[in-house]
C-alpha positions as CSV (number, residue, x, y, z in Angstrom):
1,X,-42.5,46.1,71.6
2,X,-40.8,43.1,70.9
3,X,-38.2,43.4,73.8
4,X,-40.6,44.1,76.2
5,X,-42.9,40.7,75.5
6,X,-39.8,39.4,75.9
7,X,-39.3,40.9,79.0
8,X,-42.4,40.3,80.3
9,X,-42.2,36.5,79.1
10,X,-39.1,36.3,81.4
11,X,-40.9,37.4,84.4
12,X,-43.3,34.8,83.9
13,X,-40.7,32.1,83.5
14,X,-38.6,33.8,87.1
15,X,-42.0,33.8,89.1
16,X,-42.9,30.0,88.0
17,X,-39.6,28.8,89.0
18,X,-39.6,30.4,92.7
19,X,-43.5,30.1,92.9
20,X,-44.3,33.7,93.8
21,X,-41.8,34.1,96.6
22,X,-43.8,33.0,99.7
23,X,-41.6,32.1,102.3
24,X,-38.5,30.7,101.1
25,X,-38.7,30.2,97.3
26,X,-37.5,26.3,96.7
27,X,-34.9,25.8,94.5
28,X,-32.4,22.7,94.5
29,X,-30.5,23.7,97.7
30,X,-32.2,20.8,99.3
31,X,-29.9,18.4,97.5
32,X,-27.1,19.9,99.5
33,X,-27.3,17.2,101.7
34,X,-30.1,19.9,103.1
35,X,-33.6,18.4,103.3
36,X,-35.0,20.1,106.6
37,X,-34.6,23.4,104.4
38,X,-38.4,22.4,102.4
39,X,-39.5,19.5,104.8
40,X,-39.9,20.4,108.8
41,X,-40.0,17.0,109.8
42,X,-36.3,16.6,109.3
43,X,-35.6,18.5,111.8
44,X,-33.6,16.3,113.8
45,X,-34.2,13.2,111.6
46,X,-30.3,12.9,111.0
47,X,-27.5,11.2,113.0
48,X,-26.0,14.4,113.3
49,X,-27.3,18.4,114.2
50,X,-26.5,20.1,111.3
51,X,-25.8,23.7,110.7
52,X,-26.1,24.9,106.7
53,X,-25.3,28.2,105.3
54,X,-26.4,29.1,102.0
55,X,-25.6,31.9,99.4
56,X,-27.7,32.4,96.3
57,X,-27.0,35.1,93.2
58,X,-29.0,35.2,89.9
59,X,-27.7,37.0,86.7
60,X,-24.3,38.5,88.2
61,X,-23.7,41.9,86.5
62,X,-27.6,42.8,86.6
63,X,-28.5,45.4,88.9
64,X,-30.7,44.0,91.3
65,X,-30.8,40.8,90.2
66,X,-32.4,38.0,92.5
67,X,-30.4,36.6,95.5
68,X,-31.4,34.6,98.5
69,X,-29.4,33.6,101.8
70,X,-30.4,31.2,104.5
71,X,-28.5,29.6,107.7
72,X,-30.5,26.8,109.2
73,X,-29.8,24.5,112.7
74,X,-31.5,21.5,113.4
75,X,-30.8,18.2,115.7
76,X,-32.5,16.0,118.2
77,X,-33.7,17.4,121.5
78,X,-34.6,14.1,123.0
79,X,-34.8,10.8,121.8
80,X,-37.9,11.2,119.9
81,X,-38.1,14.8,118.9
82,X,-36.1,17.4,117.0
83,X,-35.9,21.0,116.6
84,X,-34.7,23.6,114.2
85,X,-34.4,27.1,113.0
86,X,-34.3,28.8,109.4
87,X,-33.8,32.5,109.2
88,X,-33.8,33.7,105.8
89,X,-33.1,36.7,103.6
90,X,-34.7,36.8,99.8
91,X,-34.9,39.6,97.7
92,X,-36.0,40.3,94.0
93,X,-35.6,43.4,92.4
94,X,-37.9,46.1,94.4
95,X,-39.4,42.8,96.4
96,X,-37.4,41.1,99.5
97,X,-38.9,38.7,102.5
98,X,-36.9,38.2,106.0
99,X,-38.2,35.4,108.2
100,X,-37.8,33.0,110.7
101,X,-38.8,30.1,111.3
102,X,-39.0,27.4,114.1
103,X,-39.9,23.6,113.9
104,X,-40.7,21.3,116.4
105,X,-40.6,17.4,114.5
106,X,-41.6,13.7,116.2
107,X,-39.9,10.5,115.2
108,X,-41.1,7.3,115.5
109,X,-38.2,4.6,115.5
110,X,-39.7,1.5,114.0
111,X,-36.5,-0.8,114.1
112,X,-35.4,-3.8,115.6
113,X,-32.1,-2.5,117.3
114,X,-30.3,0.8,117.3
115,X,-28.4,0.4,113.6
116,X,-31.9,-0.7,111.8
117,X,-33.4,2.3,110.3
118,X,-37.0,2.8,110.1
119,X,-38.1,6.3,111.0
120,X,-41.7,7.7,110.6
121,X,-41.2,11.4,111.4
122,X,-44.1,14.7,111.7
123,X,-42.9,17.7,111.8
124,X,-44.5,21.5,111.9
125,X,-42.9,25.0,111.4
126,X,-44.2,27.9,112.3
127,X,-42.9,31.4,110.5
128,X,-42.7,35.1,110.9
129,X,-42.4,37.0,107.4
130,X,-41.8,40.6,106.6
131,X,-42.5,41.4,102.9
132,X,-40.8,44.6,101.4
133,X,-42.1,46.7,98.2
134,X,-39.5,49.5,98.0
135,X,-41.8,52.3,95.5
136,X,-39.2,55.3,96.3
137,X,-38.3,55.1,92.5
138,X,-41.2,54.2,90.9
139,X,-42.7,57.6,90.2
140,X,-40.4,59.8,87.9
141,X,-41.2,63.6,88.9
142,X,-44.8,64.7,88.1
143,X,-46.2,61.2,87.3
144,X,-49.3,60.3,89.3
145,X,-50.4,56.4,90.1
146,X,-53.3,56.3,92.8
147,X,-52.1,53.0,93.9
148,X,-48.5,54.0,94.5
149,X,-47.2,56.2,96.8
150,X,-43.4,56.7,95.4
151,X,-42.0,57.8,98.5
152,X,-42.3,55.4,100.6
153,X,-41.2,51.4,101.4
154,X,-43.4,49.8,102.0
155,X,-44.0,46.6,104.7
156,X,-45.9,43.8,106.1
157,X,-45.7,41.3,108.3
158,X,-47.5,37.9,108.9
159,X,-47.4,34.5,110.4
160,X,-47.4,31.4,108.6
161,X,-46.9,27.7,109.3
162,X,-45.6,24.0,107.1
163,X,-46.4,21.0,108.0
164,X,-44.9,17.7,106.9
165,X,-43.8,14.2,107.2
166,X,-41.2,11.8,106.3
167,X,-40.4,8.1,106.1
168,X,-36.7,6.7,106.4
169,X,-36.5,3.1,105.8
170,X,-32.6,1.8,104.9
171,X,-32.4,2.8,101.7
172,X,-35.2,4.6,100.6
173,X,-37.2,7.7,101.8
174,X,-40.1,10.3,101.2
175,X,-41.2,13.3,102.5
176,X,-44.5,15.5,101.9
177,X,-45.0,18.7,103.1
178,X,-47.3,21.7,102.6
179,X,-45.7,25.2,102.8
180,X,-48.1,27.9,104.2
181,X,-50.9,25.8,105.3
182,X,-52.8,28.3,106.8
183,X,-54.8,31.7,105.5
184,X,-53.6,34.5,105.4
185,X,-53.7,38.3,103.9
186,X,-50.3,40.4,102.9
187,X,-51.7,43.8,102.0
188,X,-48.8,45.0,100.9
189,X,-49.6,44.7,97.1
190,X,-53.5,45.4,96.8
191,X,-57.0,44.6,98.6
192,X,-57.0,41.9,95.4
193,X,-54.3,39.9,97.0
194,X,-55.2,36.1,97.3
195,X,-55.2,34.8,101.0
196,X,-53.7,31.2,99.9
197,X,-50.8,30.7,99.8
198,X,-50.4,27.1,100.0
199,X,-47.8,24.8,97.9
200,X,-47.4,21.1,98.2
201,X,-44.2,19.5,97.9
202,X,-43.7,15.2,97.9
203,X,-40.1,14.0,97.5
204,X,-38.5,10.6,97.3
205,X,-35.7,8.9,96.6
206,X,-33.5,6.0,96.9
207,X,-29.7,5.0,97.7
208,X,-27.9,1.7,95.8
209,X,-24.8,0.6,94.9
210,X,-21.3,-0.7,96.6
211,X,-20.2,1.8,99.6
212,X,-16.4,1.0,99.2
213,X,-16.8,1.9,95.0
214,X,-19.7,4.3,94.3
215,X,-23.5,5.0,95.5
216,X,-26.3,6.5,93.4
217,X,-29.4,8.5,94.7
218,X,-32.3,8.4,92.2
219,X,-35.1,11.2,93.5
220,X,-37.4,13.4,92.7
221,X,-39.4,16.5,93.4
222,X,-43.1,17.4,92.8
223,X,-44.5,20.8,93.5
224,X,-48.2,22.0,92.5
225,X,-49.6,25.9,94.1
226,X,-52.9,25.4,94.9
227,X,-54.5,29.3,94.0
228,X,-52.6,28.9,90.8
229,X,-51.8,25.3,90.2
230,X,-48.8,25.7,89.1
231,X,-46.8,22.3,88.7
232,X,-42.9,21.5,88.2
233,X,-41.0,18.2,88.6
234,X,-37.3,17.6,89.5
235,X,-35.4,14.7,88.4
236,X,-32.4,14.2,90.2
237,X,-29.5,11.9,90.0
238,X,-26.6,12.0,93.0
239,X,-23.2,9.9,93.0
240,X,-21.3,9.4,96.2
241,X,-17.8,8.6,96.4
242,X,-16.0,7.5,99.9
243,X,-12.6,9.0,99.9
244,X,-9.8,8.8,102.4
245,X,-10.3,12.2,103.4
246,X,-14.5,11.7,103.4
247,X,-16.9,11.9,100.7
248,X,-17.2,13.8,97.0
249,X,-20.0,13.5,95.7
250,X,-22.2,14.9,92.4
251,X,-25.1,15.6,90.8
252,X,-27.3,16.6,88.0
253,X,-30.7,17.6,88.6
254,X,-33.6,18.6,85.7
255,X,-36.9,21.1,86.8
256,X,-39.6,21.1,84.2
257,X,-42.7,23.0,84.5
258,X,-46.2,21.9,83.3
259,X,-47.1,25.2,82.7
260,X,-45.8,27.5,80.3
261,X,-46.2,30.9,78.0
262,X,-46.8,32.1,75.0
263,X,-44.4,34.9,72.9
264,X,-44.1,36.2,69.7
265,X,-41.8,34.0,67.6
266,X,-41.3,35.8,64.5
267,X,-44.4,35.4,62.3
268,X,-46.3,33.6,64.5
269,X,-46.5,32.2,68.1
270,X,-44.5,29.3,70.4
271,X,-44.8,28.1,73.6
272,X,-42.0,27.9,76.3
273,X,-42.0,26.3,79.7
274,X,-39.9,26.6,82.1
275,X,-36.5,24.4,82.3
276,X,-33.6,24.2,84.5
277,X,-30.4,22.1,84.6
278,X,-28.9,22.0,87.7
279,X,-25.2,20.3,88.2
280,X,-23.7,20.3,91.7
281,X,-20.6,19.1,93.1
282,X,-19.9,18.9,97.1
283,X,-17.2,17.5,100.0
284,X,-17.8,15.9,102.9
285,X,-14.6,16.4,105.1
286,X,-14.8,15.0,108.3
287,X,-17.7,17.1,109.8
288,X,-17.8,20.1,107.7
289,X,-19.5,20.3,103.9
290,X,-19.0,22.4,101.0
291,X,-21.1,22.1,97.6
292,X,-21.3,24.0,94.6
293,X,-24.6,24.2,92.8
294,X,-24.7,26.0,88.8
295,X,-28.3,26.3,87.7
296,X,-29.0,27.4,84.1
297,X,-32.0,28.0,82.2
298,X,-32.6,26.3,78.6
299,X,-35.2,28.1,76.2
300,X,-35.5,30.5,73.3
301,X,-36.7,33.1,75.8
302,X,-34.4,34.0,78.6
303,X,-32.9,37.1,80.2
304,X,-29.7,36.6,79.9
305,X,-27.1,34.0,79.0
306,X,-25.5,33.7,83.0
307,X,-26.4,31.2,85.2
308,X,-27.6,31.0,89.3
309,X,-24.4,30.3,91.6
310,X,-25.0,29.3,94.8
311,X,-22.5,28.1,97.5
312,X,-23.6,25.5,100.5
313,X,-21.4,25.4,103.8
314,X,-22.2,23.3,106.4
315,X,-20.8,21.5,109.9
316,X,-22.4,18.2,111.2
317,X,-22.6,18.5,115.6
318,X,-22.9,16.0,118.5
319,X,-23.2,13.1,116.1
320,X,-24.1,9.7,117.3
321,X,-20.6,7.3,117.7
322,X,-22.9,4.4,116.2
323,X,-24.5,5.3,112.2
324,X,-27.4,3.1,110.7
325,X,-26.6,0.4,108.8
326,X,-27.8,1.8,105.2
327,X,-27.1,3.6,102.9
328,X,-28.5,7.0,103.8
329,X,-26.1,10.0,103.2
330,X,-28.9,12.3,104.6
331,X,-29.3,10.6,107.5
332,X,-26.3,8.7,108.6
């Protein structure tokens, strides 16, 4: 009995952290230099069209076991707007999601010459998402559950959009977005299924220090579900380092969630929310980027001791010969 609270307490703590798997769960990918991923009015903020492949594996050795993989492109199409596309691959246990999704973003230049940065940026994505619910092992032989079939995978389909905007000025910048802004019914589960799926997101963060010795990027990360209210915070600290060769560059970033659960503890009975510590190291070598990101969960109640790997590759495109005068690594 024990083991399964346990087990059950673990679920809890894996659907907090990727917020019931709507679209593309958020995890700390965006700090690989990798903001359009949550916030559509990137798209084509940057000096640069970037390309960004990512590769995310949960609990290696566990049958299974959560994993997500994205490849997004996004750059300027004219001198005020940008466009991108995400497509997307996420699966969890006897659950998965594949999507696309295109933006279309505006950018409003604010600056006195071409090197002055002061961007206001909108930006709207709309998606198409197939949810999966594989029941073909469900059922052993002779059970019976009236709302499961057993035999069959199922699948559903719908249409979803995020909205958001951003503001780039020298040194500092935030973004606000909300993820599935729009009703809308997957039936795929039961008739009891909730229709909102909306999350909020609001980012910012800010660059300082000496670009020939060493920058720091303070930021953070708010997210709040409306149906549930579910709330978590990152805190995030960055270090950029110019190199002959390009940039290296760290990290270290720290989710908490306002929420938490309830499990047996012996005798009586503790509280646990939900924590992640998040290091991440990454290159910058001429146009092409590699990072490393290690996430692991602290608490009494876990699943197991390994951590979530995931592995960042991008290339930077048609860059602009002149780069703002700030210090901006996402968008110089």
């Amino acid at each position: 009995m024990y083991i399964k609270i346990k087990f059950l307490i673990v679920l809890f703590f894996v659907s907090s952290y990727t917020f019931s798997q709507e679209g593309i769960a958020v995890y700390s990918d965006y700090l690989s230099d990798n903001y359009y991923l949550i916030h559509p009015s990137m798209a084509g903020a940057a000096n640069c069209a970037k390309i960004r492949l990512t590769a995310r594996k949960q609990w290696f050795g566990q049958e299974d076991a959560p994993e997500l993989q994205t490849i997004s492109f996004n750059g300027r199409v004219s001198e005020k707007a940008g466009a991108g596309i995400i497509l997307f691959n996420d699966k969890n246990g006897y659950h998965s999601q594949k999507g696309v999704k295109l933006t279309y973003a505006y950018h409003l230049m604010f600056s006195r010459d071409e090197i002055d940065l002061n961007q206001l940026s909108f930006g709207i994505s709309g998606g198409l998402i197939q949810s999966q619910l594989d029941e073909t092992s469900f059922l052993q032989s002779g059970d019976f559950d009236p709302i499961i079939n057993g035999t069959i995978v199922q699948k559903d389909s719908y249409f979803n959009v995020d909205i958001g905007a951003s503001y780039n000025y020298l040194d500092f910048y935030a973004h606000g977005t909300v993820k599935n802004a729009i009703e809308t019914r997957r039936d795929i589960y039961t008739e009891y299924e909730s229709d909102n799926l909306r999350k909020y997101l609001l980012s910012a963060g800010y660059v300082f220090g000496d670009q020939d010795r060493i920058l720091l990027e303070p930021s953070i990360l708010f997210q709040l579900v409306e149906k549930t209210q579910e709330k978590s915070i990152d805190v995030n600290m960055k270090a950029y380092k110019n190199m002959d060769f390009g940039t290296l560059w760290g990290g270290l970033s720290y989710r908490r969630s306002f929420d938490g659960a309830q499990y047996t503890d012996g005798n009586g009975i503790s509280k646990q929310k939900l924590q992640y510590i998040t290091p991440i190291v990454g290159v910058n070598f001429n146009n092409f980027m590699f990072a490393y990101t290690y996430s692991h969960v602290s608490g009494a109640v876990k699943f197991d001791d390994g951590g979530y790997h995931q592995i960042t590759l991008g290339i930077n495109l048609f860059c602009k010969p002149v780069k703002y005068e700030c210090k901006c690594p996402a968008i110089n």
